[in-house]
C-alpha positions as a LaTeX table, in Angstrom:
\begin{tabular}{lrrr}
\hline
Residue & $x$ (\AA) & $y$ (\AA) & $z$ (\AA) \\
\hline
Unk1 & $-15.38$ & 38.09 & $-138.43$ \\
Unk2 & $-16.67$ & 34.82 & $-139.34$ \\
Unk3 & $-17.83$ & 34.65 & $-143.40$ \\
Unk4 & $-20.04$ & 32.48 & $-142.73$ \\
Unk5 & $-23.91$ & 32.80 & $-142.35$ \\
Unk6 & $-27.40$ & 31.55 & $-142.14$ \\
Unk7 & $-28.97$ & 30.66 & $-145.83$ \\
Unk8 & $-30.93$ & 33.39 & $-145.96$ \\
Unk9 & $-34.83$ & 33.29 & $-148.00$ \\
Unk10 & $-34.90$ & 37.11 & $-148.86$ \\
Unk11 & $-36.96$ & 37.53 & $-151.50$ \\
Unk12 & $-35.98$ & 41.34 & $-152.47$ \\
Unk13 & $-36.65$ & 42.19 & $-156.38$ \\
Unk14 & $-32.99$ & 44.05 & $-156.02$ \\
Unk15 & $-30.04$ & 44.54 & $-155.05$ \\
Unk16 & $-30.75$ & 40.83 & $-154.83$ \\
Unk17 & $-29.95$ & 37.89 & $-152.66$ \\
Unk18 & $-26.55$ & 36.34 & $-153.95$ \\
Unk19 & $-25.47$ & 32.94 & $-153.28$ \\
Unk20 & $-23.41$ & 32.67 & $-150.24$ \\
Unk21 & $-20.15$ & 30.64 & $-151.97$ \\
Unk22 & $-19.85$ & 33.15 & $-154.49$ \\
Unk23 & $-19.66$ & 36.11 & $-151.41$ \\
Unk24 & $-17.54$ & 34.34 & $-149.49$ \\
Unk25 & $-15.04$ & 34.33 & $-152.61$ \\
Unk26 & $-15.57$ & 37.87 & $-153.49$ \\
Unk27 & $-14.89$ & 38.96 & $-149.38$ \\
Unk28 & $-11.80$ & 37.18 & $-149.82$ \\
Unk29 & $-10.61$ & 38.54 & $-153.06$ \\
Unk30 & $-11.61$ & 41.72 & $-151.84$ \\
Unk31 & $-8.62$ & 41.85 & $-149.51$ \\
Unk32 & $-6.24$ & 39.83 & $-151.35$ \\
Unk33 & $-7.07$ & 38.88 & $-155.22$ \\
Unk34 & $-5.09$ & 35.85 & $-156.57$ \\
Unk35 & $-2.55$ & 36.00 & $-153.77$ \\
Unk36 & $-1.00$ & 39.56 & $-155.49$ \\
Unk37 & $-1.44$ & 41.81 & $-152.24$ \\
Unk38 & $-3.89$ & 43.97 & $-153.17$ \\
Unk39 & $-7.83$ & 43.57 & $-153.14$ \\
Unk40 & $-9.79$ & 43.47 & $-156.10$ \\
Unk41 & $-10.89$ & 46.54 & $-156.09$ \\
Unk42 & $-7.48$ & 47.99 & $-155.23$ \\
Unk43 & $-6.09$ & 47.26 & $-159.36$ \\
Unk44 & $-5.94$ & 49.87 & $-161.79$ \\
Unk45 & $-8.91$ & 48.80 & $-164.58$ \\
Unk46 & $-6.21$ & 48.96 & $-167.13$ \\
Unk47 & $-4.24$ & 46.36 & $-165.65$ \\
Unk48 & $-3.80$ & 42.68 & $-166.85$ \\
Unk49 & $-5.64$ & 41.67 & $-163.78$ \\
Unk50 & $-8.43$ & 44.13 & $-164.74$ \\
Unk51 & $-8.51$ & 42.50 & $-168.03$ \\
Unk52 & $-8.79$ & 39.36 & $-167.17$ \\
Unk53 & $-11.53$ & 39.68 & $-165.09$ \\
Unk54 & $-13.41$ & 41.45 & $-168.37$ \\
Unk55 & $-12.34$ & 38.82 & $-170.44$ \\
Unk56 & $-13.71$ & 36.05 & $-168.22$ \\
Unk57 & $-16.87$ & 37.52 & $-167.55$ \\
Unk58 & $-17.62$ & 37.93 & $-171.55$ \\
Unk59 & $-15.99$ & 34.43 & $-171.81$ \\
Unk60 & $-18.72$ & 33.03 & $-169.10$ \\
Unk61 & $-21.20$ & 34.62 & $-170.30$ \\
Unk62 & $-21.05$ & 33.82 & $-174.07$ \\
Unk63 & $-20.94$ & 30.51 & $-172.74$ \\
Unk64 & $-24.17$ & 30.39 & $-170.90$ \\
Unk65 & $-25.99$ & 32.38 & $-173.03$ \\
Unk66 & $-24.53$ & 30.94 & $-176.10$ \\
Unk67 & $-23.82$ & 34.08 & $-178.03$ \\
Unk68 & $-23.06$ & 34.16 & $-181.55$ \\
Unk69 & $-19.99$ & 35.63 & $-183.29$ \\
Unk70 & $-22.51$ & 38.39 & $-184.86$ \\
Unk71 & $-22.47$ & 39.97 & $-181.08$ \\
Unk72 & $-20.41$ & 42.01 & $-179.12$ \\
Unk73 & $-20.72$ & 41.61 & $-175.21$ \\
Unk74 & $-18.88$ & 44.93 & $-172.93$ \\
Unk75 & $-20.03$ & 46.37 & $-169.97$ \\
Unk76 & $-21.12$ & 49.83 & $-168.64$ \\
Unk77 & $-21.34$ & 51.85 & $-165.36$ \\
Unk78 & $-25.16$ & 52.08 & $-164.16$ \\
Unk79 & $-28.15$ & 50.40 & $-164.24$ \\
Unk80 & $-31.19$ & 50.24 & $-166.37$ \\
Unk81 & $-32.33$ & 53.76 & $-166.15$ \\
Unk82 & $-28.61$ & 54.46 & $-167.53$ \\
Unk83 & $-29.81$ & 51.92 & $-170.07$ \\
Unk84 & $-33.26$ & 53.61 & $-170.97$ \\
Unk85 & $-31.14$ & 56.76 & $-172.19$ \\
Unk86 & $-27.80$ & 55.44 & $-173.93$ \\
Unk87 & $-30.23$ & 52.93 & $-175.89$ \\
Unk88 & $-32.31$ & 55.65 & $-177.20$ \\
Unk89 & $-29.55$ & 58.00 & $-178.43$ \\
Unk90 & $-27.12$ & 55.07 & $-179.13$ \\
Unk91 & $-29.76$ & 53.17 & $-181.54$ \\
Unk92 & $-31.16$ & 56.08 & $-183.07$ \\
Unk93 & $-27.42$ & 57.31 & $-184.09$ \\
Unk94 & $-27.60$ & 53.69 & $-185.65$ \\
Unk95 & $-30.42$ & 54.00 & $-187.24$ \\
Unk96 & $-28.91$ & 57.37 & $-188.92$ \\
Unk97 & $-25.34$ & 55.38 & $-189.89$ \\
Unk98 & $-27.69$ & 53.23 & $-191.52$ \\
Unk99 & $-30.65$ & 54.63 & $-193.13$ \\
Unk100 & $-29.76$ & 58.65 & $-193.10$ \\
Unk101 & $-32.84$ & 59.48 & $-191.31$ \\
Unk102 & $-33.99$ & 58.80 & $-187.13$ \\
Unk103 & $-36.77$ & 56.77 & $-188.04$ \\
Unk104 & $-39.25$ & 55.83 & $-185.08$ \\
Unk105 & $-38.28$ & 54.70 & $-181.93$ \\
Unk106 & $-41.05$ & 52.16 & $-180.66$ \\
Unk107 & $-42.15$ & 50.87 & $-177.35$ \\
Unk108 & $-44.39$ & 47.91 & $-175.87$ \\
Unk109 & $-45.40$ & 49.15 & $-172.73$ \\
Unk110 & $-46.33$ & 46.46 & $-170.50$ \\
Unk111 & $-45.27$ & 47.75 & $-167.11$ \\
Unk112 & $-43.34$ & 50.66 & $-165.25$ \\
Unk113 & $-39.84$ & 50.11 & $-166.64$ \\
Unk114 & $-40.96$ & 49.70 & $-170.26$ \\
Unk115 & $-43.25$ & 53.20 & $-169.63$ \\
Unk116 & $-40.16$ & 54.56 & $-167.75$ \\
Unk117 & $-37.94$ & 54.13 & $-170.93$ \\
Unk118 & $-40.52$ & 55.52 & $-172.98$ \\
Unk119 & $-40.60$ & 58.53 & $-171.04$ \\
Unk120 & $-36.58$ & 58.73 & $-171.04$ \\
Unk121 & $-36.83$ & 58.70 & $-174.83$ \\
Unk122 & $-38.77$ & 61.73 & $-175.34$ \\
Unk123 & $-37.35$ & 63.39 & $-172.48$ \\
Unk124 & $-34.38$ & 63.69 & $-174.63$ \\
Unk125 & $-35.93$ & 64.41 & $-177.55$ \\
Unk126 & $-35.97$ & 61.22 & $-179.44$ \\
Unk127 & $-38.71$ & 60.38 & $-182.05$ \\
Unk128 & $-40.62$ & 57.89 & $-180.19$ \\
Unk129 & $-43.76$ & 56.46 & $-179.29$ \\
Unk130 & $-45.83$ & 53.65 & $-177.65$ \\
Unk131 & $-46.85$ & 50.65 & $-179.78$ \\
Unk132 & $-49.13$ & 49.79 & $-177.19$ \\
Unk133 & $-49.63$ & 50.31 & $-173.62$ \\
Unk134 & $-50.99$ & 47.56 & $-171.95$ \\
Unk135 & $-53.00$ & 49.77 & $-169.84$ \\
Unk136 & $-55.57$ & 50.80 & $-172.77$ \\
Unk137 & $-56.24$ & 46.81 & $-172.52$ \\
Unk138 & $-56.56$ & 46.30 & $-168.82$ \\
Unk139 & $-58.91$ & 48.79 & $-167.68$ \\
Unk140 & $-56.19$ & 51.32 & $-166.74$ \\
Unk141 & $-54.01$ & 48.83 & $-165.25$ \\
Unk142 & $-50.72$ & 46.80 & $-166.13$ \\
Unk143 & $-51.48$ & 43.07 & $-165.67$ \\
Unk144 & $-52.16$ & 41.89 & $-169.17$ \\
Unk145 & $-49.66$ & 41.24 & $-172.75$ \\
Unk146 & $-52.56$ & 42.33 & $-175.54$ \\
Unk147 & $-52.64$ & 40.00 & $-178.25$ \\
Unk148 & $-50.22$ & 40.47 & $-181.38$ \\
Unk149 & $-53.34$ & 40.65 & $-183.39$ \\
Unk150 & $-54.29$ & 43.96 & $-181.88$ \\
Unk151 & $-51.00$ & 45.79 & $-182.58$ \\
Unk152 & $-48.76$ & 43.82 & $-184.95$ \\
Unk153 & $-49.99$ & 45.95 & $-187.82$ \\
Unk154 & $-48.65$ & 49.15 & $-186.53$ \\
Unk155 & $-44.91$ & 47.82 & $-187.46$ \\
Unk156 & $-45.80$ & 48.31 & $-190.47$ \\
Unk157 & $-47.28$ & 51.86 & $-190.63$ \\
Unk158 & $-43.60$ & 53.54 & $-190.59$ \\
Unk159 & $-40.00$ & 53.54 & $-190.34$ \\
Unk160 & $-39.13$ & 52.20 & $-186.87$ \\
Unk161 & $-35.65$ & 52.67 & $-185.91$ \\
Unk162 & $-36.03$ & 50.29 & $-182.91$ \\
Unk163 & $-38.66$ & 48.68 & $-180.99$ \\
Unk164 & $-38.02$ & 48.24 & $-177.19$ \\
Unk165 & $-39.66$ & 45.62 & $-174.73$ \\
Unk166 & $-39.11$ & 44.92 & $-171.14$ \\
Unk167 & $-39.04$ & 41.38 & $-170.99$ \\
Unk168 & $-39.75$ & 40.76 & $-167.42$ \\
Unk169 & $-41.47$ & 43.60 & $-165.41$ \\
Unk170 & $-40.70$ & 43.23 & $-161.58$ \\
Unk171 & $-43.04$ & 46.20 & $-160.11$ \\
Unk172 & $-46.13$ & 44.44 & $-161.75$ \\
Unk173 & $-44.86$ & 40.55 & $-162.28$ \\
Unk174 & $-45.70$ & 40.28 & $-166.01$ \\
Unk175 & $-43.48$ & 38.61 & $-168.07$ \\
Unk176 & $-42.99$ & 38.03 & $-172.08$ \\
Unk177 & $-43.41$ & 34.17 & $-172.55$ \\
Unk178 & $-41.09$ & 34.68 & $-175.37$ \\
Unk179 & $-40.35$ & 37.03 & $-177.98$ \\
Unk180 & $-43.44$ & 38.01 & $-180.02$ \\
Unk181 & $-43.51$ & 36.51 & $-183.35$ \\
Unk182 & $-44.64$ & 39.98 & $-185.39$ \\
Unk183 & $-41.36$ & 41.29 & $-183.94$ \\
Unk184 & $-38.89$ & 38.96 & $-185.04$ \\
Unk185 & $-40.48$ & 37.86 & $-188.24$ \\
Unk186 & $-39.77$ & 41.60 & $-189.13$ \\
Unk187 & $-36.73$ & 43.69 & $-189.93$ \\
Unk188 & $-36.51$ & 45.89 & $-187.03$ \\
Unk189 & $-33.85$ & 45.70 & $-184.16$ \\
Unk190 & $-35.10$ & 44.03 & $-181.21$ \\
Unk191 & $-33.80$ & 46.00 & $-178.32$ \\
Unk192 & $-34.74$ & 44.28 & $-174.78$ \\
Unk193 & $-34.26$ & 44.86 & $-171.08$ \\
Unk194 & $-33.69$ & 41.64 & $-169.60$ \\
Unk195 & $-32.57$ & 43.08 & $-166.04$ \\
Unk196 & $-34.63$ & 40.72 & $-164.07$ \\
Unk197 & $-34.83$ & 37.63 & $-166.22$ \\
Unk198 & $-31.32$ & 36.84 & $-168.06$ \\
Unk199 & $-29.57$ & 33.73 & $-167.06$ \\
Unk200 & $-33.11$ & 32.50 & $-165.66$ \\
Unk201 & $-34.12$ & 30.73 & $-168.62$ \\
Unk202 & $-32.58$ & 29.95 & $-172.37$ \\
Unk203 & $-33.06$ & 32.18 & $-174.87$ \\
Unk204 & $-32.08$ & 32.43 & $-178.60$ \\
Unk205 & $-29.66$ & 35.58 & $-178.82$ \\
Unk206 & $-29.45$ & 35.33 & $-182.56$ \\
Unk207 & $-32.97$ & 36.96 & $-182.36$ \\
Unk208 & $-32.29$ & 40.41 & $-180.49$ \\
Unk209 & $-30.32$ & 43.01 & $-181.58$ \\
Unk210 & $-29.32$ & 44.32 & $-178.39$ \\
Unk211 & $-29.89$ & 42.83 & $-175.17$ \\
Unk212 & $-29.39$ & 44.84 & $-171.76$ \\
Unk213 & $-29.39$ & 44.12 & $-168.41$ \\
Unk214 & $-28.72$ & 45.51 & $-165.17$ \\
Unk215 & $-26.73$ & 43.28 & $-162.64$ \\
Unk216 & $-28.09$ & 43.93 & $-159.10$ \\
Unk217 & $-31.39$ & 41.93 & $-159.41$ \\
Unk218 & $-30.40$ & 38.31 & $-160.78$ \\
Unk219 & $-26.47$ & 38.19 & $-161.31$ \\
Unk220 & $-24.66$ & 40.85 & $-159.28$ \\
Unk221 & $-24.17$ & 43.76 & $-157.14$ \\
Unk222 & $-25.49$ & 47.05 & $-158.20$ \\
Unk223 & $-23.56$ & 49.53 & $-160.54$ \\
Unk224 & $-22.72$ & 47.48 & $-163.75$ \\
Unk225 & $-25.09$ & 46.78 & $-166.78$ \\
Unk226 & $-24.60$ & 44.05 & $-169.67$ \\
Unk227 & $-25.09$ & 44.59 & $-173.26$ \\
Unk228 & $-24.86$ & 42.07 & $-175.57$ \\
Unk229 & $-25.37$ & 43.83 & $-179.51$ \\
Unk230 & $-25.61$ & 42.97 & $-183.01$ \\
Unk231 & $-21.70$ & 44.04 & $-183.98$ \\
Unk232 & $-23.41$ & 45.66 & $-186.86$ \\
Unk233 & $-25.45$ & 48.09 & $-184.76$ \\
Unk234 & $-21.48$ & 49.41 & $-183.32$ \\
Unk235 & $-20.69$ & 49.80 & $-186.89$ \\
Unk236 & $-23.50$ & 52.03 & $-188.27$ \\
Unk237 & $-23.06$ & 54.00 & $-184.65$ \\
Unk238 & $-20.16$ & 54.31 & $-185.28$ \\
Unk239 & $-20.61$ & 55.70 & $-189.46$ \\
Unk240 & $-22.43$ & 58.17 & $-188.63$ \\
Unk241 & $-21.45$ & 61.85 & $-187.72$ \\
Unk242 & $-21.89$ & 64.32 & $-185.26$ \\
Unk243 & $-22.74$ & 66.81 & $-187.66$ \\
Unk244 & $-25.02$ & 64.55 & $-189.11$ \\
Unk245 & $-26.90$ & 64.19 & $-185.90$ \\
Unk246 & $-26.58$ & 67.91 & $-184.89$ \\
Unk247 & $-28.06$ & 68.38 & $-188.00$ \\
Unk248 & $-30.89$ & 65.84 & $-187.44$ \\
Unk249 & $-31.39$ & 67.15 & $-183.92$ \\
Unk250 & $-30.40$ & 63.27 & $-182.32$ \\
Unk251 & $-29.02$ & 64.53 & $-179.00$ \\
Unk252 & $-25.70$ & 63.41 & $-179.01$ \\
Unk253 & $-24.39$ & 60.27 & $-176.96$ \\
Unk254 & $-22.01$ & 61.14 & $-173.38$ \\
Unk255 & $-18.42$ & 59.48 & $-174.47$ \\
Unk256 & $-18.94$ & 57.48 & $-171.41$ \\
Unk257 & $-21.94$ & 55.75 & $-172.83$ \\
Unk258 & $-21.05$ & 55.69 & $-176.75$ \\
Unk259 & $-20.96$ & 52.16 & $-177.34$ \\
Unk260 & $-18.48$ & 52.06 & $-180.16$ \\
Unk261 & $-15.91$ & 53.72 & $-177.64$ \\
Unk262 & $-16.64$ & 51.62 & $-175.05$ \\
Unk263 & $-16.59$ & 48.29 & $-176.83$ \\
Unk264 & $-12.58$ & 49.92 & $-178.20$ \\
Unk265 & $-11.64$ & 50.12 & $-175.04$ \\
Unk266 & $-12.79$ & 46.85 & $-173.99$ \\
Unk267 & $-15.47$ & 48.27 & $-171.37$ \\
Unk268 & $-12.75$ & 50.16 & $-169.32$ \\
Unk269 & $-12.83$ & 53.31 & $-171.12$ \\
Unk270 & $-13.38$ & 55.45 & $-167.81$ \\
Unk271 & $-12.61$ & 53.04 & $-164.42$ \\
Unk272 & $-14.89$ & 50.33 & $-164.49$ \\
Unk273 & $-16.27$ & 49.05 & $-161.10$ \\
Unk274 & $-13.76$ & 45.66 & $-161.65$ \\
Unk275 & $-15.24$ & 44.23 & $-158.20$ \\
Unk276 & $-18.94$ & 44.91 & $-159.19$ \\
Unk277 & $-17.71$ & 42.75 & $-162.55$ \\
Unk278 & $-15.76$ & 40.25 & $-160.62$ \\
Unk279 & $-18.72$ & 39.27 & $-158.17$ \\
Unk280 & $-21.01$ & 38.86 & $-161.77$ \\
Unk281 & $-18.21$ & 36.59 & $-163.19$ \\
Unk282 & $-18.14$ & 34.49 & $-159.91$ \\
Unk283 & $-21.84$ & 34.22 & $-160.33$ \\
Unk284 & $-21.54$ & 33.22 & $-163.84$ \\
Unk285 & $-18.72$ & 30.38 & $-162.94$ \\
Unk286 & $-21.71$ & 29.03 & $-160.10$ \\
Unk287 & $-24.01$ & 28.64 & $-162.70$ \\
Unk288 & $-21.88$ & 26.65 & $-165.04$ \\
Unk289 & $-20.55$ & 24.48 & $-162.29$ \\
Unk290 & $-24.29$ & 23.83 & $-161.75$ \\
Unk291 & $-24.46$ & 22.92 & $-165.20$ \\
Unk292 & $-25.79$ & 26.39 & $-167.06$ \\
Unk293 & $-28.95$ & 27.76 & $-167.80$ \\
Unk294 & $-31.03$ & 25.26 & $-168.63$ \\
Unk295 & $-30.04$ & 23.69 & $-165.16$ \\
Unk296 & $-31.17$ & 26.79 & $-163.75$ \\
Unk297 & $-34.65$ & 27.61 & $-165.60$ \\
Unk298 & $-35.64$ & 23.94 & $-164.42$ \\
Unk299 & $-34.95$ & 25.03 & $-160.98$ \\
Unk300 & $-37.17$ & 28.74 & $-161.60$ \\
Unk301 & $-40.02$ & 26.96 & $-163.07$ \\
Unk302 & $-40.04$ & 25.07 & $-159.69$ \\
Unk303 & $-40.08$ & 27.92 & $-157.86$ \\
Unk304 & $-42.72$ & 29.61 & $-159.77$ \\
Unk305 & $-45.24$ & 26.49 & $-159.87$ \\
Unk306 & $-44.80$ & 26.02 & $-156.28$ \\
Unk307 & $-45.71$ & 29.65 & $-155.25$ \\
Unk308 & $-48.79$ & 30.00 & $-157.92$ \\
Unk309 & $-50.00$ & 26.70 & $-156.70$ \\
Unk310 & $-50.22$ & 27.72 & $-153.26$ \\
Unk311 & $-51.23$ & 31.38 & $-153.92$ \\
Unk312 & $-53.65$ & 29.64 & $-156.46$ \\
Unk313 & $-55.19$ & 27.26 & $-153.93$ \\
Unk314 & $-56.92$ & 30.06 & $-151.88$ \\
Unk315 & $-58.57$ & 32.61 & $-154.54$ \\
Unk316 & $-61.18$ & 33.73 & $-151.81$ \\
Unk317 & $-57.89$ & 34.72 & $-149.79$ \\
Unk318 & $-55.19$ & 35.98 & $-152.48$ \\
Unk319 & $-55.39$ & 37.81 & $-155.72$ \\
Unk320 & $-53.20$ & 37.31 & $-158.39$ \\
Unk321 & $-53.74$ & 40.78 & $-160.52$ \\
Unk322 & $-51.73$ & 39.70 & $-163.46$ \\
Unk323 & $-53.36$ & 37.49 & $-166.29$ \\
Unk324 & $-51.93$ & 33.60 & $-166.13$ \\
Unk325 & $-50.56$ & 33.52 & $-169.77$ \\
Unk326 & $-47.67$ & 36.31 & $-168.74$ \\
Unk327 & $-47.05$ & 35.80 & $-165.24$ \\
Unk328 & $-43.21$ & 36.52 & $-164.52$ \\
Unk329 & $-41.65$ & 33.54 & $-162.68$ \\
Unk330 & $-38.60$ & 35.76 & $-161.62$ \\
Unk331 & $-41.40$ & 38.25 & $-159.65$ \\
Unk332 & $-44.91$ & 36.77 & $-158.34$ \\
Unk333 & $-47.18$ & 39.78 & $-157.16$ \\
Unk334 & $-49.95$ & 38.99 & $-154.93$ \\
Unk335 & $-52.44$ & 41.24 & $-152.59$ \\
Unk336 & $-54.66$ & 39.88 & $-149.75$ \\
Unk337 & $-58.59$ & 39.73 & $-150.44$ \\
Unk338 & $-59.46$ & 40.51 & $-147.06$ \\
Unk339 & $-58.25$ & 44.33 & $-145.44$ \\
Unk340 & $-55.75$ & 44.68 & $-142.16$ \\
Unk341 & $-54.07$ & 41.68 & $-142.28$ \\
Unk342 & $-51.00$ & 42.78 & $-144.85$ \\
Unk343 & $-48.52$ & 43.56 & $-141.96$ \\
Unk344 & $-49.51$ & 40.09 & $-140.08$ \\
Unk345 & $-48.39$ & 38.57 & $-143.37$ \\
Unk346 & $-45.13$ & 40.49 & $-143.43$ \\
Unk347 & $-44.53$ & 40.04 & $-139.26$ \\
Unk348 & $-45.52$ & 36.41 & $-139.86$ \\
Unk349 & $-42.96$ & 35.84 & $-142.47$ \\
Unk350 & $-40.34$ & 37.87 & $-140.88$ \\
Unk351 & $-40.90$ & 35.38 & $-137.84$ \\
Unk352 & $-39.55$ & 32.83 & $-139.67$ \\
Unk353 & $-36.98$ & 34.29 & $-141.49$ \\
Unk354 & $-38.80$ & 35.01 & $-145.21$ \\
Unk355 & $-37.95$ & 38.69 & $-146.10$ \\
Unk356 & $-38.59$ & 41.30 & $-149.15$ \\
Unk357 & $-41.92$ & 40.35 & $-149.57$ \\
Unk358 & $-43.18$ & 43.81 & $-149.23$ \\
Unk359 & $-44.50$ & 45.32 & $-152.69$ \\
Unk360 & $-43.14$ & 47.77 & $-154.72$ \\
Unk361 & $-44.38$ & 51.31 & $-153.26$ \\
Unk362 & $-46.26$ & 52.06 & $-156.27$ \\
Unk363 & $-48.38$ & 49.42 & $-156.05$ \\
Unk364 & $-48.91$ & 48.29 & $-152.57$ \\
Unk365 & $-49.47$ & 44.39 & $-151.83$ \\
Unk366 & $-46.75$ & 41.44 & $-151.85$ \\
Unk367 & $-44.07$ & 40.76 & $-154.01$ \\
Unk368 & $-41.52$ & 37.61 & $-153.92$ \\
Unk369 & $-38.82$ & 37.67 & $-156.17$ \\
Unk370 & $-37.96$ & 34.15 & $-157.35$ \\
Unk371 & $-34.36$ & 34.83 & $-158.84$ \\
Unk372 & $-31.44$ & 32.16 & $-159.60$ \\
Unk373 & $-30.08$ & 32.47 & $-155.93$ \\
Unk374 & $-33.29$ & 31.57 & $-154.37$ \\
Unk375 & $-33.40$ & 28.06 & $-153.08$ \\
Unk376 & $-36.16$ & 25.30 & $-154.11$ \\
Unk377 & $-36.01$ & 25.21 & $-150.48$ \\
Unk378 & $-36.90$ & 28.51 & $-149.59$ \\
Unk379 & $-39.68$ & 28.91 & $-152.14$ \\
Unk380 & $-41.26$ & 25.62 & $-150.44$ \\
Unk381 & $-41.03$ & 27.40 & $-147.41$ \\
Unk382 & $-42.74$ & 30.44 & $-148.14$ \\
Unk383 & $-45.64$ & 28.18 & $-150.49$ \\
Unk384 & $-46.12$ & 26.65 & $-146.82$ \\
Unk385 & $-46.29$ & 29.95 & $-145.45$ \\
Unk386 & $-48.91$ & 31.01 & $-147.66$ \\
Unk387 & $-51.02$ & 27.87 & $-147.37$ \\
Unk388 & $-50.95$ & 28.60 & $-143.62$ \\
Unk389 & $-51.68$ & 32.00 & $-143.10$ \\
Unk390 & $-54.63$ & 31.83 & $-145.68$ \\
Unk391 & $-55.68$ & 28.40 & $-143.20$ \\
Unk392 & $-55.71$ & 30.76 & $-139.87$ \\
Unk393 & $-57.19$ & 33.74 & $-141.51$ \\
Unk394 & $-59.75$ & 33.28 & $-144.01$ \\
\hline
\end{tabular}
C-alpha cells in the first residue's frame, strides 16, 4: 500500500486533517520506530524510547509556545471533556492548598464547550457559577463576547478560586481576540481551553495559569490532552489533604487525573498513548521547520480573511451569525439565506473534493474549520467555491 495520497481540503472541526509528511512518518514509525524492530506503539511507556518521545514533545512545545520556567507542561489520556472535570476538582484542591477554603469557581460562557464545563463543574459538586453567559446578551443565542464593562465588576464580588474561558468555540465560531484585560489585571488563575486554537497564533503564556488543550482538532490524533500550569498551582494541589477536602466536601481527584502525580511520573503514570504523543511531536517538529508560530498565524489570518471576504461579499446569500469583533479564524460558521439549497452546497463541494463543511448538529448550517494543516490553497479554493455557488443561486 502506497503512503502516498491526494492533498486533501477537509475542513472537519476534529479529529482534524493532519499534514500528509508528518503521517507518512508516523505510518512508518508505526511499524518500525528508529530502526529498533518494534512499532511505536509496540514500547513499554516506561521505556527510554517512551521517554524520549515525552521529553521531545515538552521540548517542542516550550519552544513554540515559548513557555516560561514558572510552568510545567505533561500530558493526559482524554480530551477536553476529561479536561472540564480534572480542572474543576484539580484547581479547586488548589485553591484549598492555598487559601483553606474552595472559593468560587467562575465561568465565561461564550459557547457550548465553555457551558459544557460549567455544567461538568456542578455536576460534581463544585462551587461554581457563570460570570456571564453570552446568551443573556444575544437574544438567547451564542454569537456575541459582551463587553468587559458589563461583567468585569463581578470579579470582584467574591473569592474566585478560578475563572475558566474557552478561548476558541468551534460549534458556534466565536473566538476571544485575546485575553480580557479585567482578567489578567486581577489575581485570579486564568484557566483556558485552547483545544481548537493553540499553536494557531502567539500567545503570552506568562499570563494563564493553566492552559489545556485537546490534540485531535489542531495538533494530533484523538486521545491525548496538553496542560501547560503555573508550577505553583502543582504545589498547593499538592499541600493540601484529603481529609481536608473530605471535610470541605471537594470531590476528590481520580489518581489518573491528579496532576501532581502525573507531572511525578513524567505523564506516564498509567500507559500513555506514546503514538497519539509521537504524531503531536511530529506535528510540532513541522511547525518549527516552517519557522514556528508566528509563521503559522500569518498563514491562519490568510485563511480567515479569504473565507470572510468571500462569505462577506454576498450578505443577501450568506449569514454570518457571529458578531465581527470575535469571529474565530480556526472555525468560520455560515448558514444560507435562502431555504433548500444546503445539501447542493455540500454535493457541490464534495464534487470537487472540499469536505467537513457540514455544521455541528446542534446548530445546523456550514462550518469550515481553518486549522494549521489547512492549505492557503485549499481555503482559496473553497472562497471560490463560495463566490460561485452564491453567483448561480441567488
Amino acid at each position: 500500500m502506497s503512503l502516498e495520497r491526494e492533498e486533501p481540503s477537509h475542513f472537519g472541526a476534529g479529529p482534524a486533517q493532519l499534514p500528509t509528511k508528518v503521517l507518512q512518518q508516523a505510518a512508518q514509525d508505526l511499524v518500525n520506530y528508529n530502526g529498533i524492530g518494534l512499532g511505536i506503539g509496540e514500547i513499554s511507556h516506561r521505556s527510554g524510547d517512551a521517554s524520549n518521545v515525552i521529553d521531545s514533545a515538552k521540548a517542542n512545545l516550550r519552544k513554540l509556545m515559548k513557555i516560561p520556567d514558572t510552568h510545567e507542561v505533561f500530558f493526559m489520556q482524554g480530551g477536553g471533556t476529561t479536561g472540564f472535570s480534572s480542572l474543576a476538582t484539580n484547581l479547586t484542591a488548589a485553591h484549598v492548598g492555598k487559601t483553606g477554603s474552595t472559593g468560587t469557581a467562575g465561568y465565561l460562557v461564550t459557547g457550548s464547550w465553555s457551558a459544557k464545563s460549567l455544567e461538568e463543574a456542578q455536576r460534581l459538586g463544585i462551587k461554581s457559577e457563570a460570570i456571564f453567559n453570552a446568551k443573556d446578551f444575544n437574544n438567547g443565542k451564542f454569537g456575541v463576547i459582551p463587553p468587559e464593562s458589563a461583567w468585569a465588576d463581578k470579579l470582584k464580588a467574591k473569592e474566585y478560586s478560578y475563572i475558566y474561558l474557552c478561548e476558541n468555540e468551534t460549534v458556534h465560531g466565536i473566538e476571544w481576540p485575546k485575553l480580557p484585560t479585567a482578567l489578567t489585571d486581577s489575581d485570579v488563575d486564568i484557566v483556558a481551553d485552547l483545544s481548537s486554537d493553540i499553536l494557531s497564533r502567539e500567545i503570552d503564556v506568562s499570563q494563564y495559569s493553566v492552559i489545556m488543550a485537546g490534540a485531535q482538532k489542531n495538533i494530533g490524533l484523538a486521545g491525548l490532552t496538553i496542560y501547560i500550569m503555573k508550577k505553583s498551582i502543582l504545589e498547593n494541589i499538592s499541600a493540601t489533604s484529603l481529609d481536608q477536602l473530605r471535610q470541605l466536601g471537594v470531590p476528590i481527584t481520580p489518581i489518573a487525573f491528579d496532576y501532581p502525580t502525573v507531572v511525578k511520573n513524567n505523564s506516564a503514570y498509567n500507559t500513555i498513548p506514546i503514538f497519539t504523543l509521537h504524531v503531536i511531536d511530529l506535528v510540532l517538529r513541522q511547525i518549527l521547520e516552517k519557522g514556528g508560530v508566528a509563521v503559522q498565524q500569518k498563514d491562519n489570518e490568510l485563511k480567515a480573511e479569504l473565507l470572510y471576504k468571500a462569505l462577506s461579499k454576498y450578505p443577501d446569500f450568506y449569514a454570518l451569525p457571529v458578531a465581527k469583533d470575535c469571529r474565530s479564524k480556526m472555525n468560520v460558521v455560515f448558514t444560507l439565506k435562502k431555504e433548500g439549497l444546503d445539501k447542493k452546497f455540500l454535493d457541490g463541494a464534495a464534487a470537487i473534493k472540499l469536505t467537513g463543511l457540514k455544521g455541528h448538529r446542534s446548530v445546523g448550517g456550514f462550518r469550515a474549520s481553518l486549522y494549521n494543516a489547512v492549505s492557503v490553497e485549499s481555503t482559496k479554493k473553497l472562497a471560490q467555491f463560495v463566490e460561485a455557488f452564491a453567483s448561480k443561486n441567488a
